[in-house]
N, C-alpha and C positions, 0 to 999 in steps of 0.2 A: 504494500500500500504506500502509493507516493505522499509524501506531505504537500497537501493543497497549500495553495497558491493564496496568498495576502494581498488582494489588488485593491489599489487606491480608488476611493470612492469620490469624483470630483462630480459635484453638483451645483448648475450654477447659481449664485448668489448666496451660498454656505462659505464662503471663501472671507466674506467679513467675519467670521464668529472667531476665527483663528483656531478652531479645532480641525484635525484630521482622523478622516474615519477610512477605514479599512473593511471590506468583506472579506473575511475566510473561508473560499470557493469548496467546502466539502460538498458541495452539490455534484462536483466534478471527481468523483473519488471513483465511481461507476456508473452505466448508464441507467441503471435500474435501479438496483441498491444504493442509492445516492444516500451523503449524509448520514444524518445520526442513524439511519438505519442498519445501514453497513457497520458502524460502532457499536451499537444494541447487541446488532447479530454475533459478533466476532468471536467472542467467548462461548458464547452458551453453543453454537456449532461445535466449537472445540469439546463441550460437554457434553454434548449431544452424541459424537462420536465417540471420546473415551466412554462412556457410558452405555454403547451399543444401541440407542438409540434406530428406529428404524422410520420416525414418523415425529413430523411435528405439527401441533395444533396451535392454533392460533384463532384471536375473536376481531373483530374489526365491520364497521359500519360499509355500506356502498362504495367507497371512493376512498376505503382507506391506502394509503401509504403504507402501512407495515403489512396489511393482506398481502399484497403486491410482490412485497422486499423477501416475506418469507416463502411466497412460491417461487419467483427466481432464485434463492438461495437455494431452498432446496431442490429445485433442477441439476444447479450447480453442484452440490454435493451430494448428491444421491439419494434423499431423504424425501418419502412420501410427506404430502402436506393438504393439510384437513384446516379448510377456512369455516369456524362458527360466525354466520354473519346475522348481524341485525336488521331484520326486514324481510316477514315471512312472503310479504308482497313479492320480493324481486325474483321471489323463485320460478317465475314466467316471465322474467324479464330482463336477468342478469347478460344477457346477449347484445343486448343494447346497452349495456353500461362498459365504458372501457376498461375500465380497472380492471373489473372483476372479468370479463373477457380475456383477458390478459394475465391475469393467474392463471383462468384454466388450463390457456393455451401453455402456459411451462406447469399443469399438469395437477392442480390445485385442488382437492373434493370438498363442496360446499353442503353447510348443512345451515338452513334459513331458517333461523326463529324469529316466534314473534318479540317485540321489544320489550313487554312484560318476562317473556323469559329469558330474553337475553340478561334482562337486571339482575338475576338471578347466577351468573354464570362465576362468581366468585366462591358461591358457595359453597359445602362439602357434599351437598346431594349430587349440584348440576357436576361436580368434577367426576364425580366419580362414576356416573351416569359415562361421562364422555370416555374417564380410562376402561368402562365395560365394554363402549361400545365400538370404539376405535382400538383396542388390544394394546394399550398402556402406550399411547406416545407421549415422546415429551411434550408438556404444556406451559408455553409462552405466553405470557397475560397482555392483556391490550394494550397495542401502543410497544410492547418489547420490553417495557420497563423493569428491570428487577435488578438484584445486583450486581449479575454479569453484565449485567447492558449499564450500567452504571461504570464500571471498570472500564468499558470500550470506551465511552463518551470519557475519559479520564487522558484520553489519548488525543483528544482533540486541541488542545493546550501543545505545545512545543517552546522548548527554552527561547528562542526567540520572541515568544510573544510573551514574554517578561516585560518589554519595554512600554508595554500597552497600560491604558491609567487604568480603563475601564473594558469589560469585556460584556457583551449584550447576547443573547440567546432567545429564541420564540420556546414559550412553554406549551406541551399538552399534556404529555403526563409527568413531566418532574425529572424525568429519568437523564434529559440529557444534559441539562441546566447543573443537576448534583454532582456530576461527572467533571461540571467544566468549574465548579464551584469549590471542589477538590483539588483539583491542580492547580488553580489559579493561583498567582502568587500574595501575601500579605498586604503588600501597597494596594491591589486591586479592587476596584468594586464590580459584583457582576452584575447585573440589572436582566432582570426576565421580564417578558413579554406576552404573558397567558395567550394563549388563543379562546380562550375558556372564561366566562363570566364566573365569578363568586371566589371566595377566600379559603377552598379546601386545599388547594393547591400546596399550602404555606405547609400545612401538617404533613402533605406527602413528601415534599422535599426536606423534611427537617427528620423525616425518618432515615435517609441517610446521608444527611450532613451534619456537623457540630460546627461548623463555620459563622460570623455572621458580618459577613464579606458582600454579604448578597442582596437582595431585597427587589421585589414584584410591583412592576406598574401597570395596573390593570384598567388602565386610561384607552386601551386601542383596539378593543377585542369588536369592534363594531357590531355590537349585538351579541354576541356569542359564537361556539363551535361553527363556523363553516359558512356566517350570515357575511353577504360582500353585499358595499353599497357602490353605486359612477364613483364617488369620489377615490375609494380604493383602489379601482378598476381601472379610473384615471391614472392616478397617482403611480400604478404598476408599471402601464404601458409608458409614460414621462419615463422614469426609471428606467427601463429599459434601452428607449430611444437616448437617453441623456449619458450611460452606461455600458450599454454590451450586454449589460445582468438581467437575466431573465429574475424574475420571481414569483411564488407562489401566490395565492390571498389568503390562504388560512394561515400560513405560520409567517415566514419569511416578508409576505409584501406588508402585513400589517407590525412588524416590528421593525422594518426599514423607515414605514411613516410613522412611528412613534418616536425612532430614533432623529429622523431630520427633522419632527415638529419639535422634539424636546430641544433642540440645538438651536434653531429659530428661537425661541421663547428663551435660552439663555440657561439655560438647565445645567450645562458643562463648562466649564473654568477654563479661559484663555488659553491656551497652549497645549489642551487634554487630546489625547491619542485616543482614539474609539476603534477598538477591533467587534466588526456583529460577526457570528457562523450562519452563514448560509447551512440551513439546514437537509437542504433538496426538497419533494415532494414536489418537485416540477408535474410529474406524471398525473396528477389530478387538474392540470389548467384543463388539459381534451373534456374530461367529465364538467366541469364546472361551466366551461362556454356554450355546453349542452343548457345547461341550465340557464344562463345568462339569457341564451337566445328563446328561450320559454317565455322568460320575463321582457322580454322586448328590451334589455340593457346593453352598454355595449362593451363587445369583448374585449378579451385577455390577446392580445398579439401572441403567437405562440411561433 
């Protein structure tokens, strides 16, 4: 795994604040497993195989990102892969959604529940429902999150990015933000970016950090999980055109506009270095402009 690239983020009219902001292109790590996900995954494969594993399960909504990462992974590694999806609807319909098209095709077997039972899928019924009925595969909880995927994200940090004041992250389950919160150096602040409305977020990442280096602004999440407004959409496509950097609107484009609105409004101290991770989940724009275009909004340039 090569060390992603630190490109200067020059946006016009940021150039008075006297701050310099940087992307950390993990987006570009693979073309599929992009980002924290490839980090998540790195360990727990390795576990996966000493441990003779032969199957991995995993939970995830329509258009998720880690659905996606861990049926190309396990194409790649040999490993059957059983996606629990939420939304007993799409089970006539997943053909038309690309993501999930897109696991199948590297080989994915879905099981569509409704979302009353998906809420349920942490529990000790629904797990072990699943290791009867799938023959004990290993089980990855939504999103990838746990501690080996915490370890991976720990790797996202490199002695070079010492020099950085602050380091900025998009949150959805904790996992990657703990990782980079860990490595981070003492001088550092990290600043997260929920994608996710409300304040559970604090208790999950403080389950595996002792840190308090950190701290959540949950100013950008435009509504909640997966909600994009023109102005986002806007704001993405500007970026892009002003940039070279593609970005997502669930994670990545709505933590790029919290980080240039907070820099406007004076948020960062003259001469502050900003390193944000591109987290990838490029692969959801195709789903998402599906949806745009429903809403008569305008799209994502892809």
């Amino acid at each position: 795994m090569d060390a992603p690239v630190n490109q200067r983020v020059e946006i016009p009219g940021l150039d008075s604040f006297e701050v310099r902001l940087y992307l950390k292109r993990d987006d570009l790590l693979h073309p599929i497993i992009s980002g924290n996900k490839l980090r998540k995954l790195k360990y727990n494969l390795q576990r996966a195989k000493k441990e003779k594993y032969t199957k991995l399960l995993t939970f995830g909504g329509a258009y998720s990102n880690h659905i996606l990462a861990v049926a190309c992974a396990g194409h790649e590694h040999g490993f059957e892969t059983i996606g629990i999806i939420r939304g007993e609807e799409l089970q006539n319909q997943w053909k038309d959604n690309p993501t999930l098209k897109r696991a199948f095709e590297y080989g994915m077997q879905f099981d569509f529940v409704s979302r009353e039972e998906y809420r349920e899928k942490n529990t000790k019924r629904f797990v072990e429902a699943l290791q009867t009925k799938y023959e004990n595969p290993m089980i990855l909880p939504e999103g990838g999150t746990n501690a080996l995927a915490v370890k991976g994200c720990m790797e996202i940090l490199t002695e070079e990015d010492a020099s950085f004041d602050h380091v900025c992250c998009a949150v959805g389950t904790g996992g990657t933000i703990s990782g980079v919160i860990t490595a981070s150096e003492q001088h550092q602040t990290v600043l997260g970016f929920p994608a996710l409305k409300g304040d559970f977020l604090k208790a999950d990442i403080a389950t595996f950090v002792k840190r308090d280096i950190w701290n959540l602004i949950s100013d950008y999440h435009f509504g909640g999980y997966g909600k994009v407004n023109e102005v986002l959409v806007n704001f993405i496509n500007t970026f892009k055109k002003e940039t070279g950097i593609p970005l997502d609107p669930v994670y990545t484009g709505k933590m790029m506009f919290g980080i240039v609105d907070l820099i406007q409004k004076g948020h960062f101290q003259k001469g502050s270095k900003i390193l944000a991770i591109h987290t990838g989940g490029l692969q959801g724009n195709i789903g998402m402009n599906q949806r745009l275009k429903q809403r008569k909004m305008p799209l994502l340039e892809i």
